[in-house]
C-alpha positions in Angstrom: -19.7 -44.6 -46.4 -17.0 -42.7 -48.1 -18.3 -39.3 -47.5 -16.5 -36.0 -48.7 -16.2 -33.2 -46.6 -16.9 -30.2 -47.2 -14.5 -27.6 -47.3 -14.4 -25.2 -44.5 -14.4 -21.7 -45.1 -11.6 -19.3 -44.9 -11.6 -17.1 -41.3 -10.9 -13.8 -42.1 -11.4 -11.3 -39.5 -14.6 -9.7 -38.9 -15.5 -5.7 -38.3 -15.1 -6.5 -34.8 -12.0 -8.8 -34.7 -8.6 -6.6 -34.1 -5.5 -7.8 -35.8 -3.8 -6.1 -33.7 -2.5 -7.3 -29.7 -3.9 -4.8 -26.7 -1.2 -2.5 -25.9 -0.3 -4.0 -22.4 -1.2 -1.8 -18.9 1.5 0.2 -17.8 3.1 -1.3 -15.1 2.1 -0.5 -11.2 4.6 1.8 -9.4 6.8 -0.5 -7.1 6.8 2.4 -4.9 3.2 2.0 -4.9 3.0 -1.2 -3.7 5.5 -1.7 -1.5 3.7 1.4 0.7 0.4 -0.8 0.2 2.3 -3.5 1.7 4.1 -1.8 5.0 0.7 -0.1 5.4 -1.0 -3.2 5.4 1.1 -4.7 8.0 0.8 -1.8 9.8 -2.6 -2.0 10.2 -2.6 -5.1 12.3 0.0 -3.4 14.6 -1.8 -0.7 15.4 -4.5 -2.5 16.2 -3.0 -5.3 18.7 -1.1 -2.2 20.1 -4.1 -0.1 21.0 -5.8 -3.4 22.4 -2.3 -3.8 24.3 -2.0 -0.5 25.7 -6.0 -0.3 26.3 -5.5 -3.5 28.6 -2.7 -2.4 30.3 -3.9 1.1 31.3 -6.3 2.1 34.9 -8.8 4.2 34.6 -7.4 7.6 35.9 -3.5 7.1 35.0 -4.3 7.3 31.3 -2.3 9.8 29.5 -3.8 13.3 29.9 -6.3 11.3 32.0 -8.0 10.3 29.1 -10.8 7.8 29.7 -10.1 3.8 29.0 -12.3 3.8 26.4 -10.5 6.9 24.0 -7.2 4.4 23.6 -9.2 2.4 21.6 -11.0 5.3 20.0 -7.8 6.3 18.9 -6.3 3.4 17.5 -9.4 3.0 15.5 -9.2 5.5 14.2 -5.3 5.4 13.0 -6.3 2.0 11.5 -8.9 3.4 9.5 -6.2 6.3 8.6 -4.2 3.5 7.2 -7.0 1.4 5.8 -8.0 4.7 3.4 -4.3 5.6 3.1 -3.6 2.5 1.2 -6.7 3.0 -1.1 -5.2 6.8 -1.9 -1.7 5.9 -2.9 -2.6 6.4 -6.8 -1.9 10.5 -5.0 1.5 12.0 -4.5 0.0 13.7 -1.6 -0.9 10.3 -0.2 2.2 9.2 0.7 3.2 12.3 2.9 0.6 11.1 4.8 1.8 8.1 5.2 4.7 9.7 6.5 2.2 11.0 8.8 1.1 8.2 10.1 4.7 7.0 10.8 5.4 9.9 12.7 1.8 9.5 15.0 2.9 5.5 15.9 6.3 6.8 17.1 4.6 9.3 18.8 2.4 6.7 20.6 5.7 5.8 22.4 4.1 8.5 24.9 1.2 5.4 25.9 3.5 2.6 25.6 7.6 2.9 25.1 7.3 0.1 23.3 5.4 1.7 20.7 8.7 3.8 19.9 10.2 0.6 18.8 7.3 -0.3 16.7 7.8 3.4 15.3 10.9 3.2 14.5 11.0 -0.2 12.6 8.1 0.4 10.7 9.3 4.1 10.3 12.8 2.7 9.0 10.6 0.4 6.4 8.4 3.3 5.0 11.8 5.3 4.4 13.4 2.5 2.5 10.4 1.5 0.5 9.6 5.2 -0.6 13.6 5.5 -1.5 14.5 2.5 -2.9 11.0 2.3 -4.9 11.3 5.7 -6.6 14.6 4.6 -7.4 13.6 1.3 -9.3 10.4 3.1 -10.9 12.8 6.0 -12.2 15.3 2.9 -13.6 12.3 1.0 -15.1 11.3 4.0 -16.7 14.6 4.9 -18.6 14.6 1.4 -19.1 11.2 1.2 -21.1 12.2 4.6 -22.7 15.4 3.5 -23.9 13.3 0.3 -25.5 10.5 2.8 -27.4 13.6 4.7 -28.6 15.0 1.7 -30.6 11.7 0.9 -32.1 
């Protein structure tokens, strides 16, 4: 009953075994996702806005005497302008459209003047996300600079 065990062999890493840890992915841009994050919210606005303003409007007293229907054509249409915004935001250019999009919902305070609000809240998030997350990207960036210099 006294058996011996064998000895198990040494591991020693193979051809395909690396020693060595992955470098780690560079961090996402706060900026980045804080846009994704007010855009997101600003989806559902839009789109219980233009269902609010659609119900609340007559056929014939529409803006520009616009049919019923093209209010909802139009918020559609924003939302899926914020829906392929967000997926864009790995472009500089993309975010000057979000700017555009801020400046179209404040502008929809010509269909509702409630929408100005709206506008200007969301507007006033937009502004400090794309300020205050440059400036923490341009800090964390020093920061990890400063940290490869030392090395």
């Amino acid at each position: 009953m006294n058996e011996a065990a064998a000895p198990e062999p040494a591991m020693t890493p193979g051809p395909d075994v690396n020693p060595e840890p992955a470098a780690a992915p560079a961090p996402r841009s706060l900026q980045r996702s804080l846009a994704s994050i007010v855009l997101a919210f600003e989806i559902f606005v839009v789109f219980l806005a233009a269902l609010a303003i659609w119900g609340l409007a007559v056929d014939g007293e529409t803006p520009f005497g616009l049919p019923r229907w093209s209010i909802l054509v139009v918020g559609g249409v924003l939302v899926l302008l914020t829906i392929a915004t967000i997926g864009l935001l790995r472009h500089r250019w993309a975010y000057w459209l979000g700017w555009g999009i801020q400046v179209v919902i404040l502008a929809a305070g010509i269909l509702n003047p409630a929408m100005i609000i709206v506008g200007l809240v969301f507007g006033g998030m937009w502004a400090y996300c794309m300020v205050a997350g440059a400036r923490i990207d341009r800090n964390r960036a020093a920061h990890d600079a400063a940290g490869k210099e030392r090395e």
